[in-house]
C-alpha positions in Angstrom: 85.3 80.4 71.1 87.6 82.3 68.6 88.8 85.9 70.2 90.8 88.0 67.9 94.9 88.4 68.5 95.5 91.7 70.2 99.0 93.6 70.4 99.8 93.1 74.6 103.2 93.8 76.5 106.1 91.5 75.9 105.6 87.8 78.4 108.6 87.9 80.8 110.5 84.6 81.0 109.7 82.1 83.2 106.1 81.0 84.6 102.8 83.0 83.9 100.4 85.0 85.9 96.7 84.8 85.7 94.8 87.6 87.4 91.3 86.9 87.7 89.7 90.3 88.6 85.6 91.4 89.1 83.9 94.9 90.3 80.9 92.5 91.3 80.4 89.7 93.3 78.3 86.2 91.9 80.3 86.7 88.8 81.5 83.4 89.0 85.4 84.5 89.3 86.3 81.4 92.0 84.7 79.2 89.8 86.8 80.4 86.9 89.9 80.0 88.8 89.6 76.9 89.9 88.5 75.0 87.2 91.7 77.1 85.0 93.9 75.6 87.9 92.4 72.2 87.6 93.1 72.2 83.7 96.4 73.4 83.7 97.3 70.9 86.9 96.1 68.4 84.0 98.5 69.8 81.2 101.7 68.9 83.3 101.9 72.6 85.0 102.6 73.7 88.8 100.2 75.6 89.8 100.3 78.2 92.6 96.8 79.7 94.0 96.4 82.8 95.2 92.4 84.1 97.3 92.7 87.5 97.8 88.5 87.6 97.3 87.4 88.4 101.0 85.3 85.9 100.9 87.3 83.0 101.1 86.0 80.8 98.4 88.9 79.4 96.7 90.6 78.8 100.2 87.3 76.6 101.1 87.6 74.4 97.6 91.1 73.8 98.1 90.2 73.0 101.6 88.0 70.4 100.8 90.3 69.3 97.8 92.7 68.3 100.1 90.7 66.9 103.0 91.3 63.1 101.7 94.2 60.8 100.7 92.4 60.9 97.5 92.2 64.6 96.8 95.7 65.5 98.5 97.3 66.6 95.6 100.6 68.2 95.4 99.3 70.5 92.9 97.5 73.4 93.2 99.7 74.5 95.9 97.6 77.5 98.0 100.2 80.4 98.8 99.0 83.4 100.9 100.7 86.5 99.8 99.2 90.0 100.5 98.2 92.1 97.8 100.6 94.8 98.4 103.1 92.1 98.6 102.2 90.8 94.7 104.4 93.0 92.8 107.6 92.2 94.5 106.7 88.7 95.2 106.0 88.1 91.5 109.6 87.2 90.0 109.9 84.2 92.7 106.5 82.8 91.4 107.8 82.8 88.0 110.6 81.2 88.9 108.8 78.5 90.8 105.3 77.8 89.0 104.0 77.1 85.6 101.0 79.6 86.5 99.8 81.5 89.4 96.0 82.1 89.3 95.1 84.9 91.2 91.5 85.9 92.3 91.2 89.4 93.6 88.8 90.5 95.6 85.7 93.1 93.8 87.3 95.9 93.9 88.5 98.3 91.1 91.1 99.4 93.4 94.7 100.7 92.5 96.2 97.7 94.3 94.1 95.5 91.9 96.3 97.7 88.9 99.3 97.5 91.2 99.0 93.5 90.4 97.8 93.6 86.9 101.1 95.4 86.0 103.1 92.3 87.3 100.6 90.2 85.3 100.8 88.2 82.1 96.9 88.1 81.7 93.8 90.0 83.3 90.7 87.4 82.9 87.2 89.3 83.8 84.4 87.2 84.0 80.8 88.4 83.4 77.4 87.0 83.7 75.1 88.2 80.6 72.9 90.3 83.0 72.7 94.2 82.7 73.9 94.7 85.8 77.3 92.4 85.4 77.5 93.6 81.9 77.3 97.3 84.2 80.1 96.3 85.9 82.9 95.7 83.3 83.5 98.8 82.6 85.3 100.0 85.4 87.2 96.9 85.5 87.9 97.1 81.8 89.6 101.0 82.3 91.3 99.7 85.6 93.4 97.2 83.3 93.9 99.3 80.5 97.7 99.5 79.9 98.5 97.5 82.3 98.4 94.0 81.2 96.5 92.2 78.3 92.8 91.7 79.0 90.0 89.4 77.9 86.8 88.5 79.4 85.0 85.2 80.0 80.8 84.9 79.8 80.0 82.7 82.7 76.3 81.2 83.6 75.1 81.7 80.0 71.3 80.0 80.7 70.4 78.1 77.7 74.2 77.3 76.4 75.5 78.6 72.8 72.1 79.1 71.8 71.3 81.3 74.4 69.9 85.1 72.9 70.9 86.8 76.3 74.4 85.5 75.9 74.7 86.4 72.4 73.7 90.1 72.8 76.4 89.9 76.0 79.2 88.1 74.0 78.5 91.4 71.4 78.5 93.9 74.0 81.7 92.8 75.7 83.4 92.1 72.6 83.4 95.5 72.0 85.6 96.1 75.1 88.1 93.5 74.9 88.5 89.9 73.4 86.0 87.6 75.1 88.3 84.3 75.4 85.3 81.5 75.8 81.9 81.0 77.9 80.6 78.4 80.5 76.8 78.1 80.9 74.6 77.5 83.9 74.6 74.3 84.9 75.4 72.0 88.0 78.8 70.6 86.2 80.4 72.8 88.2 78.6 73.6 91.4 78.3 69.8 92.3 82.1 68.6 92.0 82.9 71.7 94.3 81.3 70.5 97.0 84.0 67.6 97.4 87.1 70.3 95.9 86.9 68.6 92.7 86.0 70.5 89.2 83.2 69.8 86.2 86.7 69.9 84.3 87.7 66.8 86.2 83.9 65.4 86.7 81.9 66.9 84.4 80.7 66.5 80.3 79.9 69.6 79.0 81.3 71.5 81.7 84.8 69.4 81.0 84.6 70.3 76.8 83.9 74.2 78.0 86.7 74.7 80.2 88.9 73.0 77.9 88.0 75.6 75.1 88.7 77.8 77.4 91.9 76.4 78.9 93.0 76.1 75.4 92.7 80.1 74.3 94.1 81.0 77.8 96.8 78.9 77.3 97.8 80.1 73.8 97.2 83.7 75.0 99.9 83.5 77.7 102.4 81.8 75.2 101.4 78.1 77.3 102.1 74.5 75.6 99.3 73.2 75.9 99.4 68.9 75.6 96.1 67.8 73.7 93.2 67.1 75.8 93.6 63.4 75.0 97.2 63.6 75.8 96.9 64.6 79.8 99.4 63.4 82.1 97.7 62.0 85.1 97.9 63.5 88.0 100.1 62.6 91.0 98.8 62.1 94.8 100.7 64.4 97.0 102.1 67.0 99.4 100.0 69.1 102.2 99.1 72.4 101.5 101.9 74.9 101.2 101.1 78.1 102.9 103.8 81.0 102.3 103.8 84.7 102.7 106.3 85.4 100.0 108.0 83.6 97.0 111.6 83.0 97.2 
């Protein structure tokens, strides 16, 4: 999906960070990060994670990711960081990952602007119902000025053609540059079950994600290698668990 170029701060040098950021839960923000990760992990980048969500989610997939000789991977790498840690801790991820894909917890919090200020990119995913179209608001003024923004339309029922999504793609369109969608569909709940992705596993989940992966990837001044062109990926290292980047 095209989004329109928007005047944004100047990228610092060095790897990017991806602040994935909700005011309501079921959004399907994890979900977003993860299959991101899982797409970049396939373009040739180091990838750091970052679950700040309460809830634990992305913890749990990389969990399960990384249960088996098969899914040990040396990439994602999980870090656990505090969030008032973030803004200090931000030049040492730069200097040692490709991307950092952070999910925050729901929360419209100044800590959450504390973080976005440090970002390269604020993602803010919505699902085309009044109440999560309700909720972008607050997130949207949270961000303003502090990083460059975008949303994503996530669980679109009935794909492309879907009327709901359209009239949600329009409404949030006129907040910010929506970057792509995902619909509803078990691509992407099924391979998260075993810490896998529906980028890795999936069909249309895999051609969605990569639309998206693609835009993100531009937006945050990324290489990205053709989708035909992925490196594969290399078996791996235990989980890395730090409170601060060197």
């Amino acid at each position: 999906m095209e989004c329109e170029k928007t005047q944004h701060k100047d990228t610092p040098s060095g790897g990017r960070i991806l602040l994935v950021t909700k005011l309501k839960g079921g959004s399907g923000a994890t979900t977003t990060c993860r299959e991101l990760a899982a797409a970049a992990v396939a373009h040739g980048l180091d990838v750091a994670l970052i679950d700040l969500d309460g809830q634990g989610g992305l913890t749990r997939w990389w969990s399960r990711r990384t249960r088996d000789a098969e899914g040990q991977r040396s990439r994602p790498t999980l870090l656990e960081i505090p969030i008032e840690r973030l803004p200090t801790a931000a030049g040492g991820l730069r200097r040692r990952y490709g991307l950092t894909v952070i999910d925050s917890p729901p929360s419209v919090h100044a800590a959450i602007r504390a973080v976005a200020v440090v970002s390269d990119l604020a993602l803010v995913p919505s699902r085309p119902t009044v109440d999560d179209l309700d909720a972008v608001g607050p997130v949207a003024r949270l961000l303003r000025g502090a990083c460059d923004q975008g949303f994503i339309l996530t669980q679109v029922p009935g794909g492309k053609r879907s009327r709901d999504g359209a009239e949600a793609l329009q409404r949030l369109a006129a907040l910010a540059p929506v970057f792509g969608s995902t619909s509803a569909r078990l691509d992407y709940s099924r391979p998260a079950a075993k810490g896998r992705t529906g980028y890795e596993f999936g069909t249309m989940a895999h051609h969605e994600i990569a639309a998206l992966w693609r835009t993100v990837a531009e937006r945050l001044g990324i290489a990205s290698l053709p989708d035909d062109a992925k490196p594969s990926l290399e078996p791996v290292v235990a989980r890395e668990t730090r409170h601060g980047a060197a």
